[in-house]
LUMDO-435097 format. One record per atom (N, C-alpha, C): residue in one letter; atom name; x, y, z; residue number from 1. Coordinates in nm, 2 decimals. Example, Ala and Ser with C-alpha at 12.3 -4.5 7.8 and 13.67 -1.06 7.14 Angstrom:
# residues 2
   residu   atome       xx       yy       zz   num
        A       N     1.32    -0.57     0.78     1
        A      CA     1.23    -0.45     0.78     1
        A       C     1.32    -0.33     0.78     1
        S       N     1.28    -0.22     0.71     2
        S      CA     1.37    -0.11     0.71     2
        S       C     1.29     0.00     0.79     2
END
This chain:
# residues 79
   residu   atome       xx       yy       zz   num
        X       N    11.34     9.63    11.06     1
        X      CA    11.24     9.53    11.08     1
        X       C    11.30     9.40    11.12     1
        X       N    11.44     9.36    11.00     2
        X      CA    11.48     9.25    11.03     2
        X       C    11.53     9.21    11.23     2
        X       N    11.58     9.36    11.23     3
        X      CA    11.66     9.34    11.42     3
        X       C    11.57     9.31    11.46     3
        X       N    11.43     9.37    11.50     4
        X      CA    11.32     9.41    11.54     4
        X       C    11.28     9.25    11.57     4
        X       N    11.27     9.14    11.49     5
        X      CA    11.24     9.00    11.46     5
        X       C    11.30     8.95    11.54     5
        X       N    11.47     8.95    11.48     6
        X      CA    11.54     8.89    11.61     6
        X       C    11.54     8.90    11.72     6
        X       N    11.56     9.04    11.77     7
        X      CA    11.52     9.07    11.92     7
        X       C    11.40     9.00    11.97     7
        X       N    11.27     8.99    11.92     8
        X      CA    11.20     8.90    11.93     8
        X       C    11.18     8.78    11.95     8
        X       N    11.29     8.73    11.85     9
        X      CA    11.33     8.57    11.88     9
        X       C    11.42     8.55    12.03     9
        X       N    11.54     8.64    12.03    10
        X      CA    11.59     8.63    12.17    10
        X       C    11.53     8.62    12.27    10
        X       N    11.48     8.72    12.27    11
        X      CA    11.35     8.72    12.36    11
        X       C    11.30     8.59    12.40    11
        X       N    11.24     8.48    12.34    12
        X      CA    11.18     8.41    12.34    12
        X       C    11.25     8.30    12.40    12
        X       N    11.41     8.30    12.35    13
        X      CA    11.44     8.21    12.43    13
        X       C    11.56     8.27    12.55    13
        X       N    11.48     8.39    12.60    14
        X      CA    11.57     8.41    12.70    14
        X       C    11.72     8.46    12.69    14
        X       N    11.73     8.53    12.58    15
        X      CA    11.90     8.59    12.55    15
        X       C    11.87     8.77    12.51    15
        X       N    11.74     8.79    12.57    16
        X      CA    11.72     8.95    12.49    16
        X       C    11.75     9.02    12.62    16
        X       N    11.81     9.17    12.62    17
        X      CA    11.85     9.28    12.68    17
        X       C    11.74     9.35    12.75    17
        X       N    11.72     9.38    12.85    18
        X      CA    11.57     9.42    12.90    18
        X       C    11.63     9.56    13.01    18
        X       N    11.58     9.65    13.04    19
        X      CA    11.61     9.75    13.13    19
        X       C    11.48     9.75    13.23    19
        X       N    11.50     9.71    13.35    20
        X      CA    11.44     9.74    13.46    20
        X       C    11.37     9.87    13.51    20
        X       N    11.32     9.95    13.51    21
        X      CA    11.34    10.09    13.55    21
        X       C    11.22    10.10    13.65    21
        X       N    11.26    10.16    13.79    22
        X      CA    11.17    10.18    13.89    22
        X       C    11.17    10.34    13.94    22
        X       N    11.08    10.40    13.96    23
        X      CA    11.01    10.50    13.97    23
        X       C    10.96    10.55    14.12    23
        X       N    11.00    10.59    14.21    24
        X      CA    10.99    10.61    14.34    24
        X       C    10.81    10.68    14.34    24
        X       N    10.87    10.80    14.27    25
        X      CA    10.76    10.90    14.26    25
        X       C    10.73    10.93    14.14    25
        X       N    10.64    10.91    14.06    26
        X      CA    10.52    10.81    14.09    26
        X       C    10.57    10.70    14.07    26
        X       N    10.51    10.57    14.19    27
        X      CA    10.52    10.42    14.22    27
        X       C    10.53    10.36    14.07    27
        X       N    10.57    10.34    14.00    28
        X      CA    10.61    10.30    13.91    28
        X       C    10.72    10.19    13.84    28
        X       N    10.67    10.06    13.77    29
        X      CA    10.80    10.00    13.74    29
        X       C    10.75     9.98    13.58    29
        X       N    10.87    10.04    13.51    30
        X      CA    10.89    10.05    13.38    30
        X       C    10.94     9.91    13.28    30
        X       N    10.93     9.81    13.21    31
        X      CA    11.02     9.75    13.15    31
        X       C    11.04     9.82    13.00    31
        X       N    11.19     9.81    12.94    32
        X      CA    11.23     9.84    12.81    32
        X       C    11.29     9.73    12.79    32
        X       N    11.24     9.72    12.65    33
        X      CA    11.30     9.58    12.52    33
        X       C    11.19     9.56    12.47    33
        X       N    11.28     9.43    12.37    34
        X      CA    11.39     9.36    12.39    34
        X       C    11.50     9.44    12.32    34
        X       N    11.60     9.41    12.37    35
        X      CA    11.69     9.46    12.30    35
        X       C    11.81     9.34    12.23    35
        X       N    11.90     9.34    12.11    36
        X      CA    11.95     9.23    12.09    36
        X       C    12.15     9.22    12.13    36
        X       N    12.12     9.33    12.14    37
        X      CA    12.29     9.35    12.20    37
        X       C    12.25     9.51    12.34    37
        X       N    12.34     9.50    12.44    38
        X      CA    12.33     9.54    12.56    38
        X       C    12.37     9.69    12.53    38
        X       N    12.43     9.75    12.39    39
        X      CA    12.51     9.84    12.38    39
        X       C    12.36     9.94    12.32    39
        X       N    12.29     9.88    12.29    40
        X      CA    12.14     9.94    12.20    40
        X       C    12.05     9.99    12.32    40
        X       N    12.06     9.83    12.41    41
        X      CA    12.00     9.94    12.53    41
        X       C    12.00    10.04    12.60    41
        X       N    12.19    10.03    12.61    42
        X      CA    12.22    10.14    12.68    42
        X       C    12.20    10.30    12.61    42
        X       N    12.23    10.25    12.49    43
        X      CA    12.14    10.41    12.40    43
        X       C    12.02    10.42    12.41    43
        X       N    11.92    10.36    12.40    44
        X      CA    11.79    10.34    12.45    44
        X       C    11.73    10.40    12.58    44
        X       N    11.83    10.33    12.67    45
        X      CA    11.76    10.38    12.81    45
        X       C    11.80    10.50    12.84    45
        X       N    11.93    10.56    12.84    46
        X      CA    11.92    10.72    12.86    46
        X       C    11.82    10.82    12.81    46
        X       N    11.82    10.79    12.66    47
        X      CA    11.66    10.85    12.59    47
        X       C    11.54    10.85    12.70    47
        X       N    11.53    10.65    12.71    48
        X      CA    11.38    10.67    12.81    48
        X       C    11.38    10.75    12.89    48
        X       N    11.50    10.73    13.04    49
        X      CA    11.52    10.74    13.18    49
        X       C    11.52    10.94    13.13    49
        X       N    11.58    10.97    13.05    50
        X      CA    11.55    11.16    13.00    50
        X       C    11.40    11.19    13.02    50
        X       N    11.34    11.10    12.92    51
        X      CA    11.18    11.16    12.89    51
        X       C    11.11    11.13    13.05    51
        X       N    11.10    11.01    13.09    52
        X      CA    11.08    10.97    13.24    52
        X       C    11.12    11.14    13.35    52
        X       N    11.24    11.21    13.34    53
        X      CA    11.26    11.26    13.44    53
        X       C    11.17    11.40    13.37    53
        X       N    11.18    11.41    13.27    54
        X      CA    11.08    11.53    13.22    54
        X       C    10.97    11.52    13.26    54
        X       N    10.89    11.42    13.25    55
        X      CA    10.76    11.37    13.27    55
        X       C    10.74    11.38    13.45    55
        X       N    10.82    11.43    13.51    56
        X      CA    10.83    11.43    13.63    56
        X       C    10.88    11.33    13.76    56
        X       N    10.91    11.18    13.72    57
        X      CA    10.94    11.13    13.78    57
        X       C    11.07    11.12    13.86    57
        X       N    11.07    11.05    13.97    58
        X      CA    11.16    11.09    14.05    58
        X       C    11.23    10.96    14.11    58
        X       N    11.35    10.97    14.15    59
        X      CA    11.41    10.86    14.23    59
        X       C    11.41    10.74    14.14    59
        X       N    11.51    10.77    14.02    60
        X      CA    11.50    10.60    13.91    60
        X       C    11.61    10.52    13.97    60
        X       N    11.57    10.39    13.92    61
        X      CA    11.67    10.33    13.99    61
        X       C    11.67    10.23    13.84    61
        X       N    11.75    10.16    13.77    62
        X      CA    11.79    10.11    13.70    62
        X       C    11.86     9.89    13.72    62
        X       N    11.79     9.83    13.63    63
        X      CA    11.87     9.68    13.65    63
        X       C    11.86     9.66    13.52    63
        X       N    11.94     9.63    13.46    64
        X      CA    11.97     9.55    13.31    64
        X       C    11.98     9.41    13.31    64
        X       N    11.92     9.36    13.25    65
        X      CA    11.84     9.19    13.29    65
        X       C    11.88     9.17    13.13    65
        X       N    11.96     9.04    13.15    66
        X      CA    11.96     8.91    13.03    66
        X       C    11.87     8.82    13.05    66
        X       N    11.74     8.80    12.94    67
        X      CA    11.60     8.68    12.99    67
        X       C    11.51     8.79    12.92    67
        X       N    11.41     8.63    12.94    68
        X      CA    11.28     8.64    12.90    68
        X       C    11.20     8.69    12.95    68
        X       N    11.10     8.80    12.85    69
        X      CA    11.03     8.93    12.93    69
        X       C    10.90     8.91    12.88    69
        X       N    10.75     8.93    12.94    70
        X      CA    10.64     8.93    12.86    70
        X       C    10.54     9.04    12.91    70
        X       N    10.46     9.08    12.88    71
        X      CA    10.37     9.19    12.94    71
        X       C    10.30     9.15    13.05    71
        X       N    10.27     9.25    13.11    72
        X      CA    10.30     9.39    13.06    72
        X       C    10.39     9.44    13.13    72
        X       N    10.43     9.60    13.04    73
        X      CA    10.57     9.68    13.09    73
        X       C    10.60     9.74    13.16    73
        X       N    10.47     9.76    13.21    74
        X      CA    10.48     9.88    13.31    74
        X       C    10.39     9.83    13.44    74
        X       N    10.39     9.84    13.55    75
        X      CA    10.34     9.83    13.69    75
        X       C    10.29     9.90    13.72    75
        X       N    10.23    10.01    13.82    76
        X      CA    10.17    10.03    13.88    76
        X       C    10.19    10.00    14.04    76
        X       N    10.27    10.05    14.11    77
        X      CA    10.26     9.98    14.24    77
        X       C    10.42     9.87    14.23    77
        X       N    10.45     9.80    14.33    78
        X      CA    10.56     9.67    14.31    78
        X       C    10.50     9.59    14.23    78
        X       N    10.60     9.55    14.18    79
        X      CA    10.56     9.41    14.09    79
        X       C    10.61     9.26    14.13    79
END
């Protein structure tokens, strides 16, 4: 819970870990976080970007962003 806070505080001022993730098929752009160190993401995102390609998705493409993130997470279309 305590991480979970901080990440939240980073967040706010712009120092939290965020994963980009775009979606060819289906048009889709994903965000993940916050995260408070870049090494949490990277365990994080192989998890997501796995269940993503089960789920059928196709063509990911990945950017890992230092900054401030707010909803919502997911797109629909470009963003």
């Amino acid at each position: 819970m305590f991480r979970w806070i901080v990440a939240l505080a980073a967040n706010v001022v712009g120092l939290a870990w965020w994963a980009k993730v775009h979606s060819e098929d289906p048009e889709i752009t994903y965000w993940l976080g916050p995260f408070l160190r870049r090494r949490h993401l990277e365990s994080n995102l192989l998890l997501f970007l796995r269940d993503l390609q089960l789920e059928g998705a196709q063509e990911l493409t990945t950017e890992r962003l230092r900054r401030r993130r707010s909803e919502p997470l997911t797109y629909l279309g470009h963003d």
